[in-house]
C-alpha positions as protocol buffer text, in pm:
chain_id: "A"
residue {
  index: 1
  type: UNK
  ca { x: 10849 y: 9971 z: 7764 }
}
residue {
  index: 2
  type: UNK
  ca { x: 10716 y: 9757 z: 7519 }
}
residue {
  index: 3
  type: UNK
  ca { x: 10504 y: 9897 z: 7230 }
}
residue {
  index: 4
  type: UNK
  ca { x: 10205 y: 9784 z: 6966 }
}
residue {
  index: 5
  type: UNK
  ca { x: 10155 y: 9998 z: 6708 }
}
residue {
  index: 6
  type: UNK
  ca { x: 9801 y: 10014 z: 6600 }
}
residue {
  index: 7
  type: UNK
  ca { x: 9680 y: 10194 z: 6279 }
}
residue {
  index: 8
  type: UNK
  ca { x: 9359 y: 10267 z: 6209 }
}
residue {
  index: 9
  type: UNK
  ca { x: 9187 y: 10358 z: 5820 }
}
residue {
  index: 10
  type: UNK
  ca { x: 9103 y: 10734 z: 5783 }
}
residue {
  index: 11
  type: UNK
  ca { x: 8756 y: 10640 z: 5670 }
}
residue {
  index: 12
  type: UNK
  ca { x: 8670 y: 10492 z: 6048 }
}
residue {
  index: 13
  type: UNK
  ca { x: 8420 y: 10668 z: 6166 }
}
residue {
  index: 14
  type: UNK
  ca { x: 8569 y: 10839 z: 6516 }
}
residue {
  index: 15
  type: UNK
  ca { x: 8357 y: 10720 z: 6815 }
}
residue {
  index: 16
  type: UNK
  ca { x: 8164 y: 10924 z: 7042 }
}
residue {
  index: 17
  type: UNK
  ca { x: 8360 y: 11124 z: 7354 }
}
residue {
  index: 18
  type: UNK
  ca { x: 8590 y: 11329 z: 7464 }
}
residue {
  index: 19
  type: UNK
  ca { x: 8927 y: 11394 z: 7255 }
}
residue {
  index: 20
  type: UNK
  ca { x: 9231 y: 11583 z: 7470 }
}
residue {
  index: 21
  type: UNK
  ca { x: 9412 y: 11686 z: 7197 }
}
residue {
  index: 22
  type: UNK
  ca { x: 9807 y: 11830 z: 7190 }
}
residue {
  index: 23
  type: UNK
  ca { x: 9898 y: 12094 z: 6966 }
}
residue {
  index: 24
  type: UNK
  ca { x: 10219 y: 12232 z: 6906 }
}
residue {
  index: 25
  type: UNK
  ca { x: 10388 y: 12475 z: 7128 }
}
residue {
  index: 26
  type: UNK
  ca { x: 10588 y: 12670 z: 6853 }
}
residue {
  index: 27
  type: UNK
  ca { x: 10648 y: 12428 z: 6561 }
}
residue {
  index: 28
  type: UNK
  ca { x: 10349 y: 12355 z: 6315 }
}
residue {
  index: 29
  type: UNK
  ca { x: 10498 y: 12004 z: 6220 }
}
residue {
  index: 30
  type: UNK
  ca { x: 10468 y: 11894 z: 6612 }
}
residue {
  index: 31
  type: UNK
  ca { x: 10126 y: 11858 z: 6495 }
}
residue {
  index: 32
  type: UNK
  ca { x: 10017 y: 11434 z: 6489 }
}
residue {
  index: 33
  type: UNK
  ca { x: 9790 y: 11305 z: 6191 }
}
residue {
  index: 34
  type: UNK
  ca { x: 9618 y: 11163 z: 6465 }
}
residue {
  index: 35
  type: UNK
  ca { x: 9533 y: 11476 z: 6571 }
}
residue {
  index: 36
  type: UNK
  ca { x: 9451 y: 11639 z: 6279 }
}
residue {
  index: 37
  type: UNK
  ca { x: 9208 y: 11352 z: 6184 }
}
residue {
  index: 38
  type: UNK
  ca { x: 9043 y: 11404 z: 6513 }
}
residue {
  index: 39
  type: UNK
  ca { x: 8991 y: 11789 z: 6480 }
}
residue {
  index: 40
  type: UNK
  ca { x: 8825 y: 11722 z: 6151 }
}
residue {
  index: 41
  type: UNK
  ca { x: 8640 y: 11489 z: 6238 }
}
residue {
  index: 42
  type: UNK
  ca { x: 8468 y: 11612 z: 6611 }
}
residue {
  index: 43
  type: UNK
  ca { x: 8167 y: 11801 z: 6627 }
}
residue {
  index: 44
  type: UNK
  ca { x: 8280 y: 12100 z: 6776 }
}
residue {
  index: 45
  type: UNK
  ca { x: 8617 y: 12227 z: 6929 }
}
residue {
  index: 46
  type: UNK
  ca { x: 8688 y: 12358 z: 7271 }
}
residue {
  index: 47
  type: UNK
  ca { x: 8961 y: 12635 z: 7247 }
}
residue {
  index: 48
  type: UNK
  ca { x: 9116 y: 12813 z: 7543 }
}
residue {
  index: 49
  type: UNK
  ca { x: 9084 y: 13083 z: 7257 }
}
residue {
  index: 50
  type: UNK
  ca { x: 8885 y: 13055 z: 6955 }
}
residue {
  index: 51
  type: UNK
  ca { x: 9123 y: 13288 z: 6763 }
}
residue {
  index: 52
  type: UNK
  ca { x: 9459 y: 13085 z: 6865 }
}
residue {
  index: 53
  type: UNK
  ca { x: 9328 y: 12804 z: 6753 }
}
residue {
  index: 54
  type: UNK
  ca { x: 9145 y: 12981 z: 6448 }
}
residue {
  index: 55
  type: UNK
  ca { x: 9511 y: 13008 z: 6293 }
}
residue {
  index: 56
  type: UNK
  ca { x: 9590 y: 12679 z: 6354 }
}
residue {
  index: 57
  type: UNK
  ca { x: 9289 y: 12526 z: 6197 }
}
residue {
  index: 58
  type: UNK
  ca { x: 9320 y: 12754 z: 5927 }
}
residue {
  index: 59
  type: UNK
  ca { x: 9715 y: 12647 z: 5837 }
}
residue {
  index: 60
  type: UNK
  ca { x: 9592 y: 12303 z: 5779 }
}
residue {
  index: 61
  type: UNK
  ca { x: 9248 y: 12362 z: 5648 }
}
residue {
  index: 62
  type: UNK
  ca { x: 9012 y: 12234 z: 5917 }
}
residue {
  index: 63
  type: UNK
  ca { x: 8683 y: 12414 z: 5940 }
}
residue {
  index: 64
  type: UNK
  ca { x: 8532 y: 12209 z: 6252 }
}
residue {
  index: 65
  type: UNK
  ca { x: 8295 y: 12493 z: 6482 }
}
residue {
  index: 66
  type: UNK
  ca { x: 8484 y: 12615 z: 6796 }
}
residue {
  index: 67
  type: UNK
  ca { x: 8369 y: 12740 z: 7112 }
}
residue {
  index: 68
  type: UNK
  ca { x: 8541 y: 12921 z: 7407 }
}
residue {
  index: 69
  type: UNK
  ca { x: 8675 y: 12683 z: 7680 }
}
residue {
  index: 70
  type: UNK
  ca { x: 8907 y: 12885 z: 7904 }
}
residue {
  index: 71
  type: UNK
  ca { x: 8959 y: 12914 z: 8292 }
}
residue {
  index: 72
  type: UNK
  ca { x: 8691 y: 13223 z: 8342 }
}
residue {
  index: 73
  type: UNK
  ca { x: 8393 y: 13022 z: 8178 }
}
residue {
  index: 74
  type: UNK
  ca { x: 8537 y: 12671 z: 8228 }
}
residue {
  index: 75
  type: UNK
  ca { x: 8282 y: 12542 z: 8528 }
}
residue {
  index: 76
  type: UNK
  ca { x: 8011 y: 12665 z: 8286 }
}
residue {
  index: 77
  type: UNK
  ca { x: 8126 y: 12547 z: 7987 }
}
residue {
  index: 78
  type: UNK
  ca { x: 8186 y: 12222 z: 8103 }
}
residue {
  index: 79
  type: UNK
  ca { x: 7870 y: 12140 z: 8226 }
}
residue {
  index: 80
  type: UNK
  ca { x: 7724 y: 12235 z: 7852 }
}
residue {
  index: 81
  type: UNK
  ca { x: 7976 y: 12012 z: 7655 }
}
residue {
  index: 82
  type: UNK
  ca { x: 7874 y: 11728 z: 7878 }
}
residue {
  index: 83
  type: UNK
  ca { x: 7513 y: 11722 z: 7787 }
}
residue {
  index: 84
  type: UNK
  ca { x: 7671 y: 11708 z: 7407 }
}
residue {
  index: 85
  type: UNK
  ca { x: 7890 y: 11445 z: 7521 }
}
residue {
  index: 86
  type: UNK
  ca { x: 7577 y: 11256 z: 7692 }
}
residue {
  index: 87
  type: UNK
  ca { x: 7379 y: 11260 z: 7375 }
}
residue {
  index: 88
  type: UNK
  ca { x: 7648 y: 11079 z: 7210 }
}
residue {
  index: 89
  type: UNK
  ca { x: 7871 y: 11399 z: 7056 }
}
residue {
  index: 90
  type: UNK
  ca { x: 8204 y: 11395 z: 6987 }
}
residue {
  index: 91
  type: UNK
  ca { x: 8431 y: 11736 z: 7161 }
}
residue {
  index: 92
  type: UNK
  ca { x: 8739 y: 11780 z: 7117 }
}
residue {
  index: 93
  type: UNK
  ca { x: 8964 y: 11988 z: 7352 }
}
residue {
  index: 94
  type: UNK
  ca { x: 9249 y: 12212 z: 7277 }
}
residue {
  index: 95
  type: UNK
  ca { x: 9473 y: 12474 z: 7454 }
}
residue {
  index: 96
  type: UNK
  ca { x: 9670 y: 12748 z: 7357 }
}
residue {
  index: 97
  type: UNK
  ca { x: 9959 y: 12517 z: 7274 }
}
residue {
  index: 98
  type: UNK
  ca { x: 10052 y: 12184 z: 7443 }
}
residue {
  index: 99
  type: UNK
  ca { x: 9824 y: 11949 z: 7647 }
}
residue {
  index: 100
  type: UNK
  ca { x: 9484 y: 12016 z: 7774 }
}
residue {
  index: 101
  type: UNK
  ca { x: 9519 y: 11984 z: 8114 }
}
residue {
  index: 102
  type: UNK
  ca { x: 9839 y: 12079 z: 8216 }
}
residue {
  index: 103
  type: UNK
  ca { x: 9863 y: 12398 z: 8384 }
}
residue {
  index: 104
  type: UNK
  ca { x: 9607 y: 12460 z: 8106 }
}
residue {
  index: 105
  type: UNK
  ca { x: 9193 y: 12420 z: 8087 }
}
residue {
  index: 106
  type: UNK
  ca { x: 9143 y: 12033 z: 8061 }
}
residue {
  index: 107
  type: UNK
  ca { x: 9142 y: 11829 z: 8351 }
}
residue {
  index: 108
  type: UNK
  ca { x: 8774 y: 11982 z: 8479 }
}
residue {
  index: 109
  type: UNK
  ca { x: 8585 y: 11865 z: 8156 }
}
residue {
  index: 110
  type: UNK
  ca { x: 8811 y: 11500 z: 8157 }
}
residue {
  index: 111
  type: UNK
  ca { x: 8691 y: 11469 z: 8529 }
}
residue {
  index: 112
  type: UNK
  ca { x: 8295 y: 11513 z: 8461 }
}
residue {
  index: 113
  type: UNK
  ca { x: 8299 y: 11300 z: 8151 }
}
residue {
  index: 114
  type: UNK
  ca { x: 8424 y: 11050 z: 8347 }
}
residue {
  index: 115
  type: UNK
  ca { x: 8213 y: 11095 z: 8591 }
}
residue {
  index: 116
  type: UNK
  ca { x: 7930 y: 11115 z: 8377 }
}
residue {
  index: 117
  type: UNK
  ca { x: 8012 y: 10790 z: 8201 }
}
residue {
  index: 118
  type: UNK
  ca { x: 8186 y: 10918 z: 7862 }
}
residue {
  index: 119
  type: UNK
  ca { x: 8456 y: 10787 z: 7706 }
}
residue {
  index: 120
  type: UNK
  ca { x: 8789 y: 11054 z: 7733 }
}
residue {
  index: 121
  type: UNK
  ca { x: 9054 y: 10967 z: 7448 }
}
residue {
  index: 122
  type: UNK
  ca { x: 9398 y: 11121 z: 7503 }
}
residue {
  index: 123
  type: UNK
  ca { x: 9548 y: 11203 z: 7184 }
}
residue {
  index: 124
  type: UNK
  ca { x: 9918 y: 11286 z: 7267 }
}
residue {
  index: 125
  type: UNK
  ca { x: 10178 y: 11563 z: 7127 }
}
residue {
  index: 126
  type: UNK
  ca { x: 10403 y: 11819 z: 7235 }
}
residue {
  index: 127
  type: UNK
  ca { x: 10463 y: 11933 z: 7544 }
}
residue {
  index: 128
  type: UNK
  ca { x: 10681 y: 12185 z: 7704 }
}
residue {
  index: 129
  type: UNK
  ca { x: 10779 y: 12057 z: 8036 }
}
residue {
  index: 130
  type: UNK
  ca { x: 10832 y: 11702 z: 7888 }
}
residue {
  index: 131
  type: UNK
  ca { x: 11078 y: 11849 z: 7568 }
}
residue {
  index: 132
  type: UNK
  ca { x: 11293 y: 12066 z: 7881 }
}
residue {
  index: 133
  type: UNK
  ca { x: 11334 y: 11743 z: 8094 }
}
residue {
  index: 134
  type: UNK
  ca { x: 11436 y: 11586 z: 7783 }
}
residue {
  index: 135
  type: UNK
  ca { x: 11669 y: 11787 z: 7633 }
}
residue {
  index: 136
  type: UNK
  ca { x: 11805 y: 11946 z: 7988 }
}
residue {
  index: 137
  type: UNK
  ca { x: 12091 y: 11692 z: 8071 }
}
residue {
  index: 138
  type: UNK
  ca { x: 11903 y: 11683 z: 8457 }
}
residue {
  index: 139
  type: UNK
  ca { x: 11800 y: 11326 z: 8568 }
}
residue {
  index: 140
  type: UNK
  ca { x: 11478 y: 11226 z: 8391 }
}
residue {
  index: 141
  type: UNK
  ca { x: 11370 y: 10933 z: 8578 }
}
residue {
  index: 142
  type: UNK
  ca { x: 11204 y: 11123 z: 8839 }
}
residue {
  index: 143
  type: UNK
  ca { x: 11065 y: 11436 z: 8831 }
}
residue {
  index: 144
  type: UNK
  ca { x: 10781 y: 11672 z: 9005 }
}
residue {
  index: 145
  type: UNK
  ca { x: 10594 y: 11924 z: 8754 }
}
residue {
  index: 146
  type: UNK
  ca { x: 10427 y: 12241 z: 8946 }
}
residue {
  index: 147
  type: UNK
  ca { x: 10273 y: 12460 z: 8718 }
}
residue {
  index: 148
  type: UNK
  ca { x: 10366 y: 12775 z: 8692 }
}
residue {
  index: 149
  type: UNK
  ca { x: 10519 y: 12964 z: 9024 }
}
residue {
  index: 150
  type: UNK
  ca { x: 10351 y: 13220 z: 9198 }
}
residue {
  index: 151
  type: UNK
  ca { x: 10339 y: 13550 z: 9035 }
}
residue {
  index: 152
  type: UNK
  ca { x: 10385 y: 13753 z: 9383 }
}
residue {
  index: 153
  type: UNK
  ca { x: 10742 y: 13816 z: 9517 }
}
residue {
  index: 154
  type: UNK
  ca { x: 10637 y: 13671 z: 9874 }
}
residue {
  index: 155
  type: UNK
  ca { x: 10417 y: 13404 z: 9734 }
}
residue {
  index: 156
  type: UNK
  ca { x: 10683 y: 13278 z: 9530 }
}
residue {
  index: 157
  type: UNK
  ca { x: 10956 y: 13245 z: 9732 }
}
residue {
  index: 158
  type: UNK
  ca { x: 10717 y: 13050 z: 10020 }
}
residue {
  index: 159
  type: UNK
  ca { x: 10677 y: 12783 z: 9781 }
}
residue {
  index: 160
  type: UNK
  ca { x: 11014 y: 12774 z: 9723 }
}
residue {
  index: 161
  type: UNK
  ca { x: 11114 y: 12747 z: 10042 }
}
residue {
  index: 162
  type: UNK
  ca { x: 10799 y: 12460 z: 10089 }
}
residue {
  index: 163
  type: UNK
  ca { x: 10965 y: 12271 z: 9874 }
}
residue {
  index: 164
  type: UNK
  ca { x: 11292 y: 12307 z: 10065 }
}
residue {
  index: 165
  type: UNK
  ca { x: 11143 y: 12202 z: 10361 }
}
residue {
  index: 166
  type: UNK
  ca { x: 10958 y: 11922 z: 10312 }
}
residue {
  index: 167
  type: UNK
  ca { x: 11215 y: 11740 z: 10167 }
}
residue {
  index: 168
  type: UNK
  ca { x: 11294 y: 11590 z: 9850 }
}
residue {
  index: 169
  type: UNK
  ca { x: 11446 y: 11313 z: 9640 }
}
residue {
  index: 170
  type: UNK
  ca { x: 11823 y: 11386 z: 9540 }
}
residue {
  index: 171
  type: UNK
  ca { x: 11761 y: 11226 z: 9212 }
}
residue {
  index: 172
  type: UNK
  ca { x: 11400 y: 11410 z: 9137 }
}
residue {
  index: 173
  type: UNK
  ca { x: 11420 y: 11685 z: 8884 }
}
residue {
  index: 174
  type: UNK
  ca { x: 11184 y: 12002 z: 8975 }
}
residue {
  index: 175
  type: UNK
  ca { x: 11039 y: 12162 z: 8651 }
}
residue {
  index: 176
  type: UNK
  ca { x: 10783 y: 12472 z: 8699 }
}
residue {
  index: 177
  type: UNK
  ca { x: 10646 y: 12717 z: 8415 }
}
residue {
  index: 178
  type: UNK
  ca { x: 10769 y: 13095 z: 8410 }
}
residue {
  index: 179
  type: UNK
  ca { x: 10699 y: 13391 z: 8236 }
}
residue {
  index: 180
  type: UNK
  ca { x: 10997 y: 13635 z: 8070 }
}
residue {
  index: 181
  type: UNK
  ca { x: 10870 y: 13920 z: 8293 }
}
residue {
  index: 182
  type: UNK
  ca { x: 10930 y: 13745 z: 8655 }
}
residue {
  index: 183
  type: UNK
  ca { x: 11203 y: 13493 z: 8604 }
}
residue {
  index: 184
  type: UNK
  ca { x: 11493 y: 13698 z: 8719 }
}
residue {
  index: 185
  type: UNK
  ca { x: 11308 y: 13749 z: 9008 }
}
residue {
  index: 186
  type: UNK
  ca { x: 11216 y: 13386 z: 9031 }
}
residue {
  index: 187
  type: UNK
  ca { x: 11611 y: 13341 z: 9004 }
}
residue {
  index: 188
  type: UNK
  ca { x: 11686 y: 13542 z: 9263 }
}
residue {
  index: 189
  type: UNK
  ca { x: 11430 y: 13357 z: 9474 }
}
residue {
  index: 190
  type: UNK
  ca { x: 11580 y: 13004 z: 9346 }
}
residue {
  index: 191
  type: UNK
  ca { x: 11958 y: 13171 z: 9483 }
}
residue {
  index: 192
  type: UNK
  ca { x: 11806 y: 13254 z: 9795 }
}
residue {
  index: 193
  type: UNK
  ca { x: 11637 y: 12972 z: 9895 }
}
residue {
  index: 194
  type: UNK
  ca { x: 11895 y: 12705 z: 9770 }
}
residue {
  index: 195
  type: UNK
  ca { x: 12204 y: 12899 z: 9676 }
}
residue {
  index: 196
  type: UNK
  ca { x: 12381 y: 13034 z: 9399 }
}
residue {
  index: 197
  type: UNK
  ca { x: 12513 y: 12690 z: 9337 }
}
residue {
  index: 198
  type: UNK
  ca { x: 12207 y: 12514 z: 9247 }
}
residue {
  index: 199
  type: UNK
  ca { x: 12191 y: 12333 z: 8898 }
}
residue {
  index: 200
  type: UNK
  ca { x: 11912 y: 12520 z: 8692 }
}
residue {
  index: 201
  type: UNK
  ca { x: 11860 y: 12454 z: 8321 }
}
residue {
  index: 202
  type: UNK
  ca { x: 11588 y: 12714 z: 8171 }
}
residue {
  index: 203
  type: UNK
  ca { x: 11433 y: 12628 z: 7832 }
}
residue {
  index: 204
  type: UNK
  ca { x: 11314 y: 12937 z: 7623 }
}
residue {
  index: 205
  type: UNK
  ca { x: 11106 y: 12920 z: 7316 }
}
residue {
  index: 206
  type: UNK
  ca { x: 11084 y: 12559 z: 7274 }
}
residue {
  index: 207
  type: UNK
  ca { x: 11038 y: 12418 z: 6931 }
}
residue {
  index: 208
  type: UNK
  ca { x: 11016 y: 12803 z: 6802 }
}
residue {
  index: 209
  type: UNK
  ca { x: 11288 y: 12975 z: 6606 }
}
residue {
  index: 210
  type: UNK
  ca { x: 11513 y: 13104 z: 6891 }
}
residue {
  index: 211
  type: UNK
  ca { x: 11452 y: 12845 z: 7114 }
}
residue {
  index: 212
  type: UNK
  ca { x: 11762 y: 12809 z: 7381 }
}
residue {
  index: 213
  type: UNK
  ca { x: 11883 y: 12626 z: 7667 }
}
residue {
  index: 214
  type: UNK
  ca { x: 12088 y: 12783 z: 7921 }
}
residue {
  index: 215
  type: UNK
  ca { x: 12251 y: 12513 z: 8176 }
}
residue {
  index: 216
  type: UNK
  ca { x: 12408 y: 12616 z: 8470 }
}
residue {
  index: 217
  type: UNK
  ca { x: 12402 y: 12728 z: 8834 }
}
residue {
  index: 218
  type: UNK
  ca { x: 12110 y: 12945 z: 8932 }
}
residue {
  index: 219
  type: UNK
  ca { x: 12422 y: 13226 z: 9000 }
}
residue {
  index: 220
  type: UNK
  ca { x: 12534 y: 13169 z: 8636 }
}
residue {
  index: 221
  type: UNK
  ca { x: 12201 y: 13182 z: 8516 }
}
residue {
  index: 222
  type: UNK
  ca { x: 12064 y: 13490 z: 8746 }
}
residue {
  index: 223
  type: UNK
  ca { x: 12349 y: 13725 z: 8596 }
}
residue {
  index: 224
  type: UNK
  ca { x: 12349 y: 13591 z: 8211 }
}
residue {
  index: 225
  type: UNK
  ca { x: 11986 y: 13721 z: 8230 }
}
residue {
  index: 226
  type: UNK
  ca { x: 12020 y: 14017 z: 8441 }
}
residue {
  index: 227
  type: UNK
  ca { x: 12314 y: 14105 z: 8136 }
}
residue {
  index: 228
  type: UNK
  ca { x: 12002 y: 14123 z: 7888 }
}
residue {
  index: 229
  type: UNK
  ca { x: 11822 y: 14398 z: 7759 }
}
residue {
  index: 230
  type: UNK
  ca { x: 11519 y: 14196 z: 7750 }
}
residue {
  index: 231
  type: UNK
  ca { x: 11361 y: 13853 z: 7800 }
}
residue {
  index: 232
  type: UNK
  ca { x: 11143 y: 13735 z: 7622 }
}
residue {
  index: 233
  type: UNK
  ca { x: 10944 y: 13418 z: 7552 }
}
residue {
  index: 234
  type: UNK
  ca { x: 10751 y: 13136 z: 7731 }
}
residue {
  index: 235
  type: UNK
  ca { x: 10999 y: 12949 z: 7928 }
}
residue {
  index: 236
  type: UNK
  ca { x: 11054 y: 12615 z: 8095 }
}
residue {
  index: 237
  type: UNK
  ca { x: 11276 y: 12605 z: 8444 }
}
residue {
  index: 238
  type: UNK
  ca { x: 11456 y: 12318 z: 8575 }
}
residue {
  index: 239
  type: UNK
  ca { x: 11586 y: 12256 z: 8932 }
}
residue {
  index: 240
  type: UNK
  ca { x: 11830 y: 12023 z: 8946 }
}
residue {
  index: 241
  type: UNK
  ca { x: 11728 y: 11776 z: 9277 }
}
residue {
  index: 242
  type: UNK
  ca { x: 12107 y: 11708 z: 9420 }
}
residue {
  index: 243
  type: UNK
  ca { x: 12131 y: 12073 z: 9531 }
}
residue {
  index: 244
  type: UNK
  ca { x: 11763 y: 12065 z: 9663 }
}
residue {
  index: 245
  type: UNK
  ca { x: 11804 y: 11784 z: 9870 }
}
residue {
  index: 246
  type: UNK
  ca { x: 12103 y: 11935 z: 10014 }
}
residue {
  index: 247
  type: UNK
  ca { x: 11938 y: 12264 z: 10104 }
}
residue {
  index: 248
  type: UNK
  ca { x: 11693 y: 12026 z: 10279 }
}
residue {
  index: 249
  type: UNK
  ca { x: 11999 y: 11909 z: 10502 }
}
residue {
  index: 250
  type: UNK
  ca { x: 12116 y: 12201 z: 10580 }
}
residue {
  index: 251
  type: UNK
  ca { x: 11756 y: 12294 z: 10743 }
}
residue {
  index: 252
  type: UNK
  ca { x: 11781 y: 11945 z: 10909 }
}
residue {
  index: 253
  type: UNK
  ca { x: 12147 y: 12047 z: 11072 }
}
residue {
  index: 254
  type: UNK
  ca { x: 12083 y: 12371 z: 11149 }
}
residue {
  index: 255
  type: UNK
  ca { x: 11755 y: 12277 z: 11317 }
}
residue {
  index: 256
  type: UNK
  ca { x: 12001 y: 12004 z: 11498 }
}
residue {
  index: 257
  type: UNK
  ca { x: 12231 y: 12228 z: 11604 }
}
residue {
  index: 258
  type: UNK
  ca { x: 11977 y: 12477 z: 11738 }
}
residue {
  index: 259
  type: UNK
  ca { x: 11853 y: 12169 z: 11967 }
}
residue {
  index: 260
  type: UNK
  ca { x: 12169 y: 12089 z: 12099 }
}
residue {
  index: 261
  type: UNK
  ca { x: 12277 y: 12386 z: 12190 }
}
residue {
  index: 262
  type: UNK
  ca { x: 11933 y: 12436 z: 12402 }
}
residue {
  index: 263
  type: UNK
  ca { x: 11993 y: 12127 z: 12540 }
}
residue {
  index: 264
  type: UNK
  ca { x: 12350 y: 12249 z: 12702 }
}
residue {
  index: 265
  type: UNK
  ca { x: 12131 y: 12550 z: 12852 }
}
residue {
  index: 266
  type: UNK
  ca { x: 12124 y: 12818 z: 12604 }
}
residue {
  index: 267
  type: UNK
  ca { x: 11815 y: 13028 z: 12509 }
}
residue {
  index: 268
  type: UNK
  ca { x: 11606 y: 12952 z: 12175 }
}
residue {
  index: 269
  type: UNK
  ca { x: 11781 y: 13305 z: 12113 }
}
residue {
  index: 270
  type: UNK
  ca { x: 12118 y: 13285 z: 12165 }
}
residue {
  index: 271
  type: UNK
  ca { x: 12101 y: 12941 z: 12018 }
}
residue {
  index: 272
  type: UNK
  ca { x: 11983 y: 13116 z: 11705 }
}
residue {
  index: 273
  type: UNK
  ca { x: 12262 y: 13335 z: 11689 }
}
residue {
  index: 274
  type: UNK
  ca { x: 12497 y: 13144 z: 11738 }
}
residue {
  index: 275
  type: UNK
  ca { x: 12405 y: 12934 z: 11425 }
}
residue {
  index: 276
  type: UNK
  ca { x: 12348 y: 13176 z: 11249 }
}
residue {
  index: 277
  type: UNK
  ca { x: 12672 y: 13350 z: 11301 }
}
residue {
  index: 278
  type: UNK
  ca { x: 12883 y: 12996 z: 11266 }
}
residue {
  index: 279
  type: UNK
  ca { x: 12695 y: 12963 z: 10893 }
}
residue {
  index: 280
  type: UNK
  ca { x: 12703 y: 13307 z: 10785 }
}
residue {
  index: 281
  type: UNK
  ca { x: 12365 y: 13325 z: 10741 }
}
residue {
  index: 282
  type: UNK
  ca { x: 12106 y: 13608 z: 10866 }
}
residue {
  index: 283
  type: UNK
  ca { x: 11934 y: 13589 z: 11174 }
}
residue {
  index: 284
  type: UNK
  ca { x: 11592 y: 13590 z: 11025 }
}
residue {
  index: 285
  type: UNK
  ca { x: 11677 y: 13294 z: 10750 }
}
residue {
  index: 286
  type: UNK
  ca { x: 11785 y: 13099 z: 11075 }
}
residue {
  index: 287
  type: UNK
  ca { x: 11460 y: 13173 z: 11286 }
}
residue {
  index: 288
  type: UNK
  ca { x: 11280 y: 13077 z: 10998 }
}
residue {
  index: 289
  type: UNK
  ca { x: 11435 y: 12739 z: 10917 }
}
residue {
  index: 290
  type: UNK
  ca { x: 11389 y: 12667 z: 11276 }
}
residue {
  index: 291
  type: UNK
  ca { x: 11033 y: 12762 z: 11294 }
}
residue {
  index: 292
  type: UNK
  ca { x: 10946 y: 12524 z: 10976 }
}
residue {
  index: 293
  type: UNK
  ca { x: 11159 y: 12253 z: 11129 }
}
residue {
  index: 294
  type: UNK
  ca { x: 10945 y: 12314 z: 11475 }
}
residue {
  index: 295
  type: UNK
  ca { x: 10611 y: 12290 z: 11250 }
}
residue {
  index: 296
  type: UNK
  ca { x: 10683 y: 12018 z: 11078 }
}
residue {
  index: 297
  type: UNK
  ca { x: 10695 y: 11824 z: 11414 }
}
residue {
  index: 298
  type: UNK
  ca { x: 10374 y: 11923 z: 11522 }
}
């Protein structure tokens, strides 16, 4: 893509609106000077917390007022920053670390200033998901970002298995969020639903001082963790889509094979067993495929 570069004098005044501002997710220097002139310069600062960002203000010497803005008081919140933004204020809005927005407090605010006519101003910086693709050696043409997985065992491994069904691009890479405390179960649940064979890259402490990438197959990746005394950090995991899409044809056979041998007179049963004994898979993984391959019909 083509770019203009466009600089514009410190002493501007900054115009009236919204400002989404990135912050860094480990590393202070990920910081922009675009972003610091913007937190200096805005009326007041919207913090997923006020102490968080205290430190960060603090390290370069910004004493802009901040307010809470954080997904318990967000509907609330919003609605009070607009009237601000109405009278011709300028907010800005910052998480924890990263973007505003993504699978952080953001996108609610950005919505009703729009709505209500004010002027949002994206002011871009670091971002996990973005520096994983990046830096993961996955294809980074396409790819799907989902947010963080489901924290419950069953929950989790349903949307896994969603994403198996409905079928995907070979060349899409999958990135979600985890935390250190449930991604060895959410590798187990990657194994499960697409085999132990599936490329997974998972980024840990990005940007930070023991940040890490481990590449691999989920299998490779399930037992270097599992080998650990501890995890720890915020972490970043990859599917690769190659393996994905082929999980997603294996439903489609299985679901083909089920068919045909109904079709030569067997019982949904039997016809179950049967495939599922010729695959080596369990009886229950088989009834399910075939029950999300008979919904997906309807």
């Amino acid at each position: 893509m083509s770019s203009e570069f466009v600089s514009e004098a410190v002493e501007k005044p900054l115009a009236p609106g919204l400002y989404l501002v990135a912050t860094p997710i480990g590393n202070l220097e990920d910081i922009t000077l675009r972003a610091l002139r913007v937190l200096r310069s805005v009326d007041r600062i919207a913090c997923e917390d006020t102490r968080q960002t205290a430190k960060l203000l603090g390290h370069f010497g910004i004493k802009t007022p901040t307010v809470s803005y954080h997904m318990h008081n967000e509907g609330a919140r919003s609605s009070e920053l607009i009237e601000t933004l109405k009278a011709g204020g300028r907010v800005a809005v910052v998480s924890d670390a990263g973007m505003p927005g993504i699978a952080d407090p953001g996108a609610m605010i950005a919505a009703e200033a729009i709505a209500a006519g004010v002027d949002v101003f994206p002011i871009p910086g670091a971002n996990a998901a973005l520096s994983a693709l990046i830096a993961s050696g996955l294809p980074s043409e396409r790819f799907a970002f989902y947010g963080f997985l489901p924290s419950k065992e069953g929950a989790r491994r349903t949307a896994l298995e969603d994403l198996r069904a409905r079928g995907v691009d070979a060349a899409t890479t999958h990135i979600f969020y985890e935390t250190p405390h449930r991604i060895v179960g959410a590798l187990e649940d990657v194994v499960a639903t697409f085999g132990a064979q599936q490329p997974v890259v998972l980024a840990r402490e990005l940007t930070k001082l023991h940040e890490e990438f481990l590449r691999g197959t989920a299998g490779e990746l399930l037992a270097t963790l599992q080998a650990r005394p501890s995890v720890r950090g915020e972490m970043v995991l990859l599917l690769g889509g190659n393996a994905v899409q082929e999980a997603v044809d294996g439903a489609r056979s299985l679901a083909a094979e089920v068919k045909a041998l109904m079709a030569g007179g067997a019982e949904e049963k039997d016809a179950l067993k049967q495939v599922a004994k010729a695959r080596g898979v369990g009886k229950s993984e088989a009834y399910r495929e075939w029950q999300r391959s008979q919904t997906r019909r309807r």
